[in-house]
DOLUM-552523 format. One record per atom (N, C-alpha, C, O): residue number from 1; residue in one letter; x, y, z negated. Coordinates in pm, whole numbers, plus 50000, padded with zeros to 5 digits. Layout:
N
<seq->NUM; type->A; x->X; y->Y; z->Z>
...
This chain:
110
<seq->1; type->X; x->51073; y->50890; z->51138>
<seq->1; type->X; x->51133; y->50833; z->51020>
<seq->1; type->X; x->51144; y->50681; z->51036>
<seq->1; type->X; x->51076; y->50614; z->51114>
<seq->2; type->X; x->51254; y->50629; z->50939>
<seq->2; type->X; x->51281; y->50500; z->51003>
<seq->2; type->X; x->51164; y->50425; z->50905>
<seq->2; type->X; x->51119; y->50490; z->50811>
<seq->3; type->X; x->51116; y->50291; z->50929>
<seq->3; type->X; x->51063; y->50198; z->50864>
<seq->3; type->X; x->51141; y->50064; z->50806>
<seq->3; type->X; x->51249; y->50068; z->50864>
<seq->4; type->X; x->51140; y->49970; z->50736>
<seq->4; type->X; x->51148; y->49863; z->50702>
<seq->4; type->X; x->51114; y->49781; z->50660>
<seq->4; type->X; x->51051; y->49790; z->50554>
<seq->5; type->X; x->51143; y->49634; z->50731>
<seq->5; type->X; x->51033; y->49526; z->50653>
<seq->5; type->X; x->51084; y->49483; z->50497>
<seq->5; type->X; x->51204; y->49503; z->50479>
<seq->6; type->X; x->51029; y->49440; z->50411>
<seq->6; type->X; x->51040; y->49380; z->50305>
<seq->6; type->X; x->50948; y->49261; z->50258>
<seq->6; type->X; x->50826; y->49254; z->50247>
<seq->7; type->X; x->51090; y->49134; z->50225>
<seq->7; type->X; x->51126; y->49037; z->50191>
<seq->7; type->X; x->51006; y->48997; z->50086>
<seq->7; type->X; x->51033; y->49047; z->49977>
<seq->8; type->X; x->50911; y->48940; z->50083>
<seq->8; type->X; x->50869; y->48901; z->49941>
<seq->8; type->X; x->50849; y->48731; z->49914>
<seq->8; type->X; x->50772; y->48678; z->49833>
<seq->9; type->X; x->50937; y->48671; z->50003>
<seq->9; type->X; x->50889; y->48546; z->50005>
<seq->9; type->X; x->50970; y->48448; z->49885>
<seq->9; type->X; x->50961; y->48328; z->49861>
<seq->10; type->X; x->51061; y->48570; z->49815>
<seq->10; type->X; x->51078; y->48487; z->49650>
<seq->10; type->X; x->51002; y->48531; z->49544>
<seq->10; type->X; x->51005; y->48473; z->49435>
<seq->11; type->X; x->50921; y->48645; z->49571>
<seq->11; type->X; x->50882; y->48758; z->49465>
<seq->11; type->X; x->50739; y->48744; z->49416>
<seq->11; type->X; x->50653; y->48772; z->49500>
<seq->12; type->X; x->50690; y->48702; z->49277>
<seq->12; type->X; x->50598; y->48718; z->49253>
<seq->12; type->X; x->50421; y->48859; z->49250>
<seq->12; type->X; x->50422; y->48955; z->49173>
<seq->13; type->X; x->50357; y->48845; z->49302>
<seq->13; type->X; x->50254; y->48988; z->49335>
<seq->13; type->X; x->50142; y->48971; z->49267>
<seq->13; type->X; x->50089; y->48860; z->49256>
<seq->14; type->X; x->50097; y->49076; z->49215>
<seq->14; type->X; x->49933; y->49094; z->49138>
<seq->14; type->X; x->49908; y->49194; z->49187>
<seq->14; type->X; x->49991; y->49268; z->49240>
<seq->15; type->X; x->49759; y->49220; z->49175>
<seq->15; type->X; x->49704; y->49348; z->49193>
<seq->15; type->X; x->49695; y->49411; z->49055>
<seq->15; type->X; x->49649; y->49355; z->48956>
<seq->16; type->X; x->49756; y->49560; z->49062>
<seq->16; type->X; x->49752; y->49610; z->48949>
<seq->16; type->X; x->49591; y->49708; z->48955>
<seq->16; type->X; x->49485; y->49686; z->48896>
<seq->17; type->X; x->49616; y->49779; z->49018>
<seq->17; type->X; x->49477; y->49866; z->49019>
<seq->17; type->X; x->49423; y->49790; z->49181>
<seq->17; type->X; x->49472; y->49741; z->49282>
<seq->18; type->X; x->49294; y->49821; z->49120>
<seq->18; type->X; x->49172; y->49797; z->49263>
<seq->18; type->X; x->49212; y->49924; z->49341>
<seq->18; type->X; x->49254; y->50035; z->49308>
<seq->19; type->X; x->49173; y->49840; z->49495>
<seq->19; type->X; x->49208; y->49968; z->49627>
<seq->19; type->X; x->49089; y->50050; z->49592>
<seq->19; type->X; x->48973; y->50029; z->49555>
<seq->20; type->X; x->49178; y->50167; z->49623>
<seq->20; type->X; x->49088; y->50302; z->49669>
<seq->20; type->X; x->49080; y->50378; z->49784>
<seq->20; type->X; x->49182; y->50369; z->49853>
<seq->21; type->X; x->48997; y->50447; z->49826>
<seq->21; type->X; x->48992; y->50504; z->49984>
<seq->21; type->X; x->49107; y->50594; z->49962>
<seq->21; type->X; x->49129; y->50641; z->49851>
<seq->22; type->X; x->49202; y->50625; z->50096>
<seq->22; type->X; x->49301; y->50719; z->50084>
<seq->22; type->X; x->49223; y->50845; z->50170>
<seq->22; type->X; x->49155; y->50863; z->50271>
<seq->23; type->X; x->49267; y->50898; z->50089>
<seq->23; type->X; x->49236; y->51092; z->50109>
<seq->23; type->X; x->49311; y->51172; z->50200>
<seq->23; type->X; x->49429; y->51191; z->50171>
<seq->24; type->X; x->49254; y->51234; z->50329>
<seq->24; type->X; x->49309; y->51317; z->50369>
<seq->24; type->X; x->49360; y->51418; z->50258>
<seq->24; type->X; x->49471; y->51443; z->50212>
<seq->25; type->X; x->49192; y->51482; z->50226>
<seq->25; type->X; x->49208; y->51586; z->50195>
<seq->25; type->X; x->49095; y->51569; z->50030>
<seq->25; type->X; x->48983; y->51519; z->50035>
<seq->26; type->X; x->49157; y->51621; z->49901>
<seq->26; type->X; x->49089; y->51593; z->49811>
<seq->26; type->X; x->48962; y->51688; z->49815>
<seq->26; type->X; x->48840; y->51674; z->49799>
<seq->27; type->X; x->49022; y->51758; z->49835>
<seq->27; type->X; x->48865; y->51885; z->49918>
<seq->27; type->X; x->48748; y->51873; z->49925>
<seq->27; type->X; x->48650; y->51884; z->49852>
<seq->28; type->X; x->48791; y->51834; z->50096>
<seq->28; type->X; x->48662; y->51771; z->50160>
<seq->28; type->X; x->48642; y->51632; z->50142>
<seq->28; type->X; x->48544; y->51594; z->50205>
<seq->29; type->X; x->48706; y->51535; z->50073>
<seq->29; type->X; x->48661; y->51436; z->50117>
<seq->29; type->X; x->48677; y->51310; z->50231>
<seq->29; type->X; x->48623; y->51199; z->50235>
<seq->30; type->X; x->48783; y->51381; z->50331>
<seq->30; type->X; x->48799; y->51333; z->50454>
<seq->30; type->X; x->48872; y->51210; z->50434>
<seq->30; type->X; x->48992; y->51223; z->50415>
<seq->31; type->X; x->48822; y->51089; z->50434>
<seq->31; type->X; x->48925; y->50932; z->50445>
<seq->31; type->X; x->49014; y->50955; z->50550>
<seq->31; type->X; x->48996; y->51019; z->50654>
<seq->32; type->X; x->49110; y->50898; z->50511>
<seq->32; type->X; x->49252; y->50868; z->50614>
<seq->32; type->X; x->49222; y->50755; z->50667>
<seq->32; type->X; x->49191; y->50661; z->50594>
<seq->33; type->X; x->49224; y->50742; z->50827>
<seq->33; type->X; x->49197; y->50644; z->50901>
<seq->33; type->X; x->49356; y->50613; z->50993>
<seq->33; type->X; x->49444; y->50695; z->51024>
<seq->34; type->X; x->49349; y->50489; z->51015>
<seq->34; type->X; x->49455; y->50340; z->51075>
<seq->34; type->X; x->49439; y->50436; z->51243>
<seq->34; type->X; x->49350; y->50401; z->51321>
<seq->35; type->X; x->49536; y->50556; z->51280>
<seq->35; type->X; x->49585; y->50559; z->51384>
<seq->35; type->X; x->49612; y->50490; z->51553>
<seq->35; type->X; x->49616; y->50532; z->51668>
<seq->36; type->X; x->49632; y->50302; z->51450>
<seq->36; type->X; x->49595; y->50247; z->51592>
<seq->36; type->X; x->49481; y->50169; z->51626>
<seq->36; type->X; x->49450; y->50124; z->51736>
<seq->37; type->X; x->49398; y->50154; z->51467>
<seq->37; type->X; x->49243; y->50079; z->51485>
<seq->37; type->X; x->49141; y->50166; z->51486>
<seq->37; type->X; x->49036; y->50150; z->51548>
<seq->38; type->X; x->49169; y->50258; z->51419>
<seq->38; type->X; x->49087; y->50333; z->51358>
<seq->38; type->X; x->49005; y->50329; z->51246>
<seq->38; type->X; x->48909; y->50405; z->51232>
<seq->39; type->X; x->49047; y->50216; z->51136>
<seq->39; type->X; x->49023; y->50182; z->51019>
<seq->39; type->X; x->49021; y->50230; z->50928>
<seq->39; type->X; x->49141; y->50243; z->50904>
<seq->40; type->X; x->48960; y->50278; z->50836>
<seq->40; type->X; x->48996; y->50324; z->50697>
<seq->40; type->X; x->49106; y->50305; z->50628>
<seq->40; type->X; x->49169; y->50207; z->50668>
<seq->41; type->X; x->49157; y->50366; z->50529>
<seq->41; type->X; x->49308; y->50313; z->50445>
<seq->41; type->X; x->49238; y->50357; z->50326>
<seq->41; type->X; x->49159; y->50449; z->50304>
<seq->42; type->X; x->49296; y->50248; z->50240>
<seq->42; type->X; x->49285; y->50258; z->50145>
<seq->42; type->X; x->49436; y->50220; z->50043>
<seq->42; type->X; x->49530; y->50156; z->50090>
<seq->43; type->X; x->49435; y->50252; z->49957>
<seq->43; type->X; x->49561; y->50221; z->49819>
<seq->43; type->X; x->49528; y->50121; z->49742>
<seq->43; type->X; x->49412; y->50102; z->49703>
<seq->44; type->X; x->49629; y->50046; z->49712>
<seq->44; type->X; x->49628; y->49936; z->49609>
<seq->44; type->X; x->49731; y->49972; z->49519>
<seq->44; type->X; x->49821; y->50045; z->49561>
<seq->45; type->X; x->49733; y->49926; z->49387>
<seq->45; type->X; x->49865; y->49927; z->49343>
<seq->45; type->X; x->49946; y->49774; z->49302>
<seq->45; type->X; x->49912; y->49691; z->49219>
<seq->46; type->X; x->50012; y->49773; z->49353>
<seq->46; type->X; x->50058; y->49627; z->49348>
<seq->46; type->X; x->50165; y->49580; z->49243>
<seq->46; type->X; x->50266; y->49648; z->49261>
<seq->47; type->X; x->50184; y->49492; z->49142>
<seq->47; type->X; x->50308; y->49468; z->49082>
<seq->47; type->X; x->50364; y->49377; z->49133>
<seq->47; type->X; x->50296; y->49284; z->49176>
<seq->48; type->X; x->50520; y->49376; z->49146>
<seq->48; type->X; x->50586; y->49301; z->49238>
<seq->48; type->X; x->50704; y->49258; z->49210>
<seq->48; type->X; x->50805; y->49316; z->49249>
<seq->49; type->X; x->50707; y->49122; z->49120>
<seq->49; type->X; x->50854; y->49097; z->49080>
<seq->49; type->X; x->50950; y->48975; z->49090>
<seq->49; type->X; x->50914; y->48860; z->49065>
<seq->50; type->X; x->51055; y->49005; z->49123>
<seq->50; type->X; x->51132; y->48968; z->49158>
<seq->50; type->X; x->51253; y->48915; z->49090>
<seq->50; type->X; x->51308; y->48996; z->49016>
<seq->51; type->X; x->51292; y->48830; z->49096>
<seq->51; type->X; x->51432; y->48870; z->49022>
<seq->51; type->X; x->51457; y->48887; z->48920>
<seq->51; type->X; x->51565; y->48929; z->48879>
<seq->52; type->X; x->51358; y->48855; z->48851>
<seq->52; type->X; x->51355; y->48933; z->48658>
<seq->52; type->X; x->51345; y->49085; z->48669>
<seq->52; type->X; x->51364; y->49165; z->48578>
<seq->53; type->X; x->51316; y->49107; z->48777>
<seq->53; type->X; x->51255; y->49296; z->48744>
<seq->53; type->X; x->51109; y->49279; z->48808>
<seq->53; type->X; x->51068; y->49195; z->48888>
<seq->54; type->X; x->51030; y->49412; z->48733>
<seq->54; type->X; x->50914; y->49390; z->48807>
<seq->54; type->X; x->50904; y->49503; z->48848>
<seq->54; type->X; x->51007; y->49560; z->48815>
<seq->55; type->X; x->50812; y->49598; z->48923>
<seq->55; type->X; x->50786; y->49712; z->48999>
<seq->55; type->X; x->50635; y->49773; z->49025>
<seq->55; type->X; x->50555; y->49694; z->49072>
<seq->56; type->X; x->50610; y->49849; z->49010>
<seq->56; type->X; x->50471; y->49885; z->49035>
<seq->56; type->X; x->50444; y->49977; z->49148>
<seq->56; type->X; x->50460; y->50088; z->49098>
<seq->57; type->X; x->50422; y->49987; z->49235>
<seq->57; type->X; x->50387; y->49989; z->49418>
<seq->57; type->X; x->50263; y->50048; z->49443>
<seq->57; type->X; x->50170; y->49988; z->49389>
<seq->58; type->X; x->50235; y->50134; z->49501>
<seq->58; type->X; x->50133; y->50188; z->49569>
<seq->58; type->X; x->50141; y->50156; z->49701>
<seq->58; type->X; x->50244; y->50179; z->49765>
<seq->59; type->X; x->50042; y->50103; z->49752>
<seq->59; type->X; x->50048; y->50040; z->49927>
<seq->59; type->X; x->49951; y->50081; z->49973>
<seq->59; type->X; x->49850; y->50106; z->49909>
<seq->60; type->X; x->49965; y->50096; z->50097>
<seq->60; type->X; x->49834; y->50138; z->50179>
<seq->60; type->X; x->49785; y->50049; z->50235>
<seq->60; type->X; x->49866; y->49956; z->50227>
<seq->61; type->X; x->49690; y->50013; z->50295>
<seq->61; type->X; x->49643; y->49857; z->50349>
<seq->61; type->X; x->49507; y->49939; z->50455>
<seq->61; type->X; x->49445; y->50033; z->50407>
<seq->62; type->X; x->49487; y->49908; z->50542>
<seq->62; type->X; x->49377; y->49907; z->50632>
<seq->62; type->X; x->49268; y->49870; z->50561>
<seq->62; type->X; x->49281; y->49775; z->50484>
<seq->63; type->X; x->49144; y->49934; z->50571>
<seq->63; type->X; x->49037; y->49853; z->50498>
<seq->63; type->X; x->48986; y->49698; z->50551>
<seq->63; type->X; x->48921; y->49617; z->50485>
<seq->64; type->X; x->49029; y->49683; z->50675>
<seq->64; type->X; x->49046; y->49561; z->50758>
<seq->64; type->X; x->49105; y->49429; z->50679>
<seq->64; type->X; x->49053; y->49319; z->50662>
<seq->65; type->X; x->49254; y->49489; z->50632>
<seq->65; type->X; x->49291; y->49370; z->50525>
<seq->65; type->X; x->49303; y->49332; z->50398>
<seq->65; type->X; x->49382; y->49263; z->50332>
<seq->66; type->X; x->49143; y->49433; z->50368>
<seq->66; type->X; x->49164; y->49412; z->50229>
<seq->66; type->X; x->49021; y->49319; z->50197>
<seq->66; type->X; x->48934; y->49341; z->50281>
<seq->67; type->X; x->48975; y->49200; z->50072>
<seq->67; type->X; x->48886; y->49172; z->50102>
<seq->67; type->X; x->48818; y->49227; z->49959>
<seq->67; type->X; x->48875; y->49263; z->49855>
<seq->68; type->X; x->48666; y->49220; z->49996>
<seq->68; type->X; x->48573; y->49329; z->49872>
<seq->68; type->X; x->48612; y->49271; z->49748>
<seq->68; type->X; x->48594; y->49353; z->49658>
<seq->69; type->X; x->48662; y->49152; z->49702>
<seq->69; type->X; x->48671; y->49151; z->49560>
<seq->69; type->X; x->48791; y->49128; z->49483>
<seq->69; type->X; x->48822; y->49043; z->49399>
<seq->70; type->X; x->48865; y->49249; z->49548>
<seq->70; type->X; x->49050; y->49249; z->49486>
<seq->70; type->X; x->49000; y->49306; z->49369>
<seq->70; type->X; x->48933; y->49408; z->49356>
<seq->71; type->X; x->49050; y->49209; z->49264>
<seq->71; type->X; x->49072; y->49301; z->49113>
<seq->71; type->X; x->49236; y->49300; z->49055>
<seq->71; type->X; x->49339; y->49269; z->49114>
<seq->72; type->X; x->49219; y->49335; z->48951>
<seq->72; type->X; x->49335; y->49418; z->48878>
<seq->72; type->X; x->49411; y->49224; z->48831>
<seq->72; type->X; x->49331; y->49145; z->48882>
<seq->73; type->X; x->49451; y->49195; z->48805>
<seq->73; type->X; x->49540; y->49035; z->48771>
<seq->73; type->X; x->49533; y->48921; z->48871>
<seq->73; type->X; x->49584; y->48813; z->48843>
<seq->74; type->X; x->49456; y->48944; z->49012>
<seq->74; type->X; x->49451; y->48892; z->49112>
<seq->74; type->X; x->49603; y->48853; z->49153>
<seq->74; type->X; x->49647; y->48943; z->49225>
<seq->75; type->X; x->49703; y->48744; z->49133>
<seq->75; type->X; x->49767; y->48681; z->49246>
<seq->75; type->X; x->49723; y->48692; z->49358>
<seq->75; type->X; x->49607; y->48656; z->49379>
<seq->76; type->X; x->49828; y->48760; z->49497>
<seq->76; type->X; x->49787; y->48819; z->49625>
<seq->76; type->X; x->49919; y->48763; z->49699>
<seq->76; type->X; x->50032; y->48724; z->49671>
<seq->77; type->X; x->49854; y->48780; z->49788>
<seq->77; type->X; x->49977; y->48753; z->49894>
<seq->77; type->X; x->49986; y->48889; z->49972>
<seq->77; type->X; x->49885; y->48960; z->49971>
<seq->78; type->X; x->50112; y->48935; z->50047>
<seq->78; type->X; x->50108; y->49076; z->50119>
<seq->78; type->X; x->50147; y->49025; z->50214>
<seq->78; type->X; x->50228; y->48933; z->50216>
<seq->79; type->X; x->50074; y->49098; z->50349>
<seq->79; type->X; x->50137; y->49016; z->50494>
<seq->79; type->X; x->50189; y->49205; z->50536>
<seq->79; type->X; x->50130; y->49307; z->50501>
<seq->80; type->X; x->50320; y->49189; z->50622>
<seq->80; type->X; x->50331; y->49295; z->50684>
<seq->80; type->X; x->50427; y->49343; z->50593>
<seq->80; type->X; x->50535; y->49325; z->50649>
<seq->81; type->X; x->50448; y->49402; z->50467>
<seq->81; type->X; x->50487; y->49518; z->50381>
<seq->81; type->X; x->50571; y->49584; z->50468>
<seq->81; type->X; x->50589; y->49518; z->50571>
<seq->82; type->X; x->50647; y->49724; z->50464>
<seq->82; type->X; x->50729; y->49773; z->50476>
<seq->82; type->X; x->50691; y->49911; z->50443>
<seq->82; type->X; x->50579; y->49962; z->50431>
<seq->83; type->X; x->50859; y->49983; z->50425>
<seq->83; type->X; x->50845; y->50066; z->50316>
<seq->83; type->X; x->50932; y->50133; z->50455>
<seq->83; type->X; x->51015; y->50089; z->50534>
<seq->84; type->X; x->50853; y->50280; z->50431>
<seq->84; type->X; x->50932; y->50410; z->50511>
<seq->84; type->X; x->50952; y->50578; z->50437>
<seq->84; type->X; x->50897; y->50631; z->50341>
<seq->85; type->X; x->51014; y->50604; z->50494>
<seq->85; type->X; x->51117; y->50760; z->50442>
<seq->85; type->X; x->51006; y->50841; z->50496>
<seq->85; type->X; x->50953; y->50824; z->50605>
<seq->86; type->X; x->50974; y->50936; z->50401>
<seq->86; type->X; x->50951; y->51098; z->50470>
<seq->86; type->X; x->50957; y->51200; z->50374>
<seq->86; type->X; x->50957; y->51201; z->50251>
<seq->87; type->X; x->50964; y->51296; z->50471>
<seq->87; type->X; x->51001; y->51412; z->50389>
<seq->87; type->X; x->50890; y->51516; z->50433>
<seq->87; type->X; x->50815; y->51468; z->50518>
<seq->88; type->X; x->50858; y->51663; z->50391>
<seq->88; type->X; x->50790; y->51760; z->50406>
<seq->88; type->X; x->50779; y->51829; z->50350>
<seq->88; type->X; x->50773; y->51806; z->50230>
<seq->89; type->X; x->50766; y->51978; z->50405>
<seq->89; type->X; x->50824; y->52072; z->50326>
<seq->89; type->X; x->50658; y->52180; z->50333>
<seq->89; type->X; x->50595; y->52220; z->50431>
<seq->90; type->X; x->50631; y->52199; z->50183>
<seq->90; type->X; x->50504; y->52278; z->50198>
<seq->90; type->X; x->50558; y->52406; z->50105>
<seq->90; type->X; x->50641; y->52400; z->50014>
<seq->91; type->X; x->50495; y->52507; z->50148>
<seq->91; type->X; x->50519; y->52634; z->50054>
<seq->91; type->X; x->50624; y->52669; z->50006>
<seq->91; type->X; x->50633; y->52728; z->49898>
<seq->92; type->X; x->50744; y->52628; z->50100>
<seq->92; type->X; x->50869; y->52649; z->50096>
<seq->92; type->X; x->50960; y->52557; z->50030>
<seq->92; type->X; x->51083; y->52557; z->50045>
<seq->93; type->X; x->50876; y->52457; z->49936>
<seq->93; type->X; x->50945; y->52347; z->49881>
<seq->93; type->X; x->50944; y->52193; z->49964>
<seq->93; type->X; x->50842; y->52133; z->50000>
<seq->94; type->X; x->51033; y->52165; z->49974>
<seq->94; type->X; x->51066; y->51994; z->50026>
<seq->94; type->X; x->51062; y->51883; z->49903>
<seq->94; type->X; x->51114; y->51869; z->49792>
<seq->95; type->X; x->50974; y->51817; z->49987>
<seq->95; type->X; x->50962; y->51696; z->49906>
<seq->95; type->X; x->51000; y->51559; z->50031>
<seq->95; type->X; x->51014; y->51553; z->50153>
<seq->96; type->X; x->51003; y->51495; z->49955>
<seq->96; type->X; x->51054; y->51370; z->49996>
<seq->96; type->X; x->51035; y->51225; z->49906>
<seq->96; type->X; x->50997; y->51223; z->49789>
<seq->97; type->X; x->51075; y->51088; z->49997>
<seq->97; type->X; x->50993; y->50969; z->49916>
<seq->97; type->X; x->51029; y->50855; z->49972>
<seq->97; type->X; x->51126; y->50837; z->50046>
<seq->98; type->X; x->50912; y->50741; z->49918>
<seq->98; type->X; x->50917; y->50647; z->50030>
<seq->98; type->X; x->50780; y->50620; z->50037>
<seq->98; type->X; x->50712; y->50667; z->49946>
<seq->99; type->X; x->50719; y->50550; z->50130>
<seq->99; type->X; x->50585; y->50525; z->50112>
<seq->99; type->X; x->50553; y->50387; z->50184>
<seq->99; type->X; x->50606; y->50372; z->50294>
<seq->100; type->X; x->50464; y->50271; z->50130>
<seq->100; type->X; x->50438; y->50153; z->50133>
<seq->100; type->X; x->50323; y->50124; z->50223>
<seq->100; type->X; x->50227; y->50201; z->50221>
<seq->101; type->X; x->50323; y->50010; z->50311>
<seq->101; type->X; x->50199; y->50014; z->50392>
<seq->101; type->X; x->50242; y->49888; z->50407>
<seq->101; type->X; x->50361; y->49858; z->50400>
<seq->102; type->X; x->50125; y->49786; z->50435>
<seq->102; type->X; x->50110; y->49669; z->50481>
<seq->102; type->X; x->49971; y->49619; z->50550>
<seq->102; type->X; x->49867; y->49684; z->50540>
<seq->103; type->X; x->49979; y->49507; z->50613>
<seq->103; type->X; x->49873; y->49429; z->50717>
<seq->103; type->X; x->49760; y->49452; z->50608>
<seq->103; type->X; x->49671; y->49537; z->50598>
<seq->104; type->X; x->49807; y->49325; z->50520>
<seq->104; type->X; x->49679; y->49276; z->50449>
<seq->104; type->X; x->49720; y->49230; z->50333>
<seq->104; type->X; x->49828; y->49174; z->50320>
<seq->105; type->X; x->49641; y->49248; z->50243>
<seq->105; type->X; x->49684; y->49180; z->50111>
<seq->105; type->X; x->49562; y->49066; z->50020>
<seq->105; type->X; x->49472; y->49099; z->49943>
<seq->106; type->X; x->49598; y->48945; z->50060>
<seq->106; type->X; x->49457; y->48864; z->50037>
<seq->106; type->X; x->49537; y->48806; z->49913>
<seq->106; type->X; x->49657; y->48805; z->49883>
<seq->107; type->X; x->49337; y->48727; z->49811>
<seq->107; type->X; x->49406; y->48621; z->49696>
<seq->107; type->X; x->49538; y->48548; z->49744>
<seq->107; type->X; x->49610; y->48583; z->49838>
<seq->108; type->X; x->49549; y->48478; z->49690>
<seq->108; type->X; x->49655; y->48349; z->49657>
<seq->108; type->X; x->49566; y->48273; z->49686>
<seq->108; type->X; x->49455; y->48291; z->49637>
<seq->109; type->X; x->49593; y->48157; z->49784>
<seq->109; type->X; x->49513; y->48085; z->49811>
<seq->109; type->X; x->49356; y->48086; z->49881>
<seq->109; type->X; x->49272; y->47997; z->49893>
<seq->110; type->X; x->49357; y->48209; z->49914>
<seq->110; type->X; x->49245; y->48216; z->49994>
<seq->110; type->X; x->49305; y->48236; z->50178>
<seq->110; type->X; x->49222; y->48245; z->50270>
């Protein structure tokens, strides 16, 4: 699936919700780990606006670039973003999307 970078260097960012560990599996329990570090992932939700619109974003971030005291009205900066396509088809139904991942997402000014 293809990827793409995205632009945020006019766009205002907060943290909307604090990161959470991403889930393989709600099951067991199993964290989703960074493929080429082997890092944990975790979710943020980010608001992100631009333009006179704003947006609310779920991102994935390495536990690597996230630091322990992201809260919820935190001004952030996002290094990396880009947003990619997938699709998958379970139990005979297809779904499809986009899904958000970036480097790191530190304060403003830190």
């Amino acid at each position: 699936m293809s990827s793409f970078k995205i632009d945020l260097s006019t766009a205002v960012v907060f943290v909307a919700t604090a990161p959470t560990p991403k889930l393989v599996s709600k099951q067991t329990g199993e964290r989703a780990m960074d493929r080429e570090t082997g890092a944990g992932l975790s979710t943020v939700g980010l608001l992100i606006s631009d333009e006179g619109e704003g947006n609310l974003y779920q991102v994935t971030v390495p536990e690597t670039g996230l630091p322990d005291n992201l809260m919820p009205g935190t001004p952030v900066s996002v290094i990396g973003l880009k947003a990619r396509d997938w699709e998958n088809t379970f139990n005979g139904q297809t779904r499809h999307g986009i899904s958000f991942r970036a480097v790191a997402v530190t304060p403003m000014g830190a």
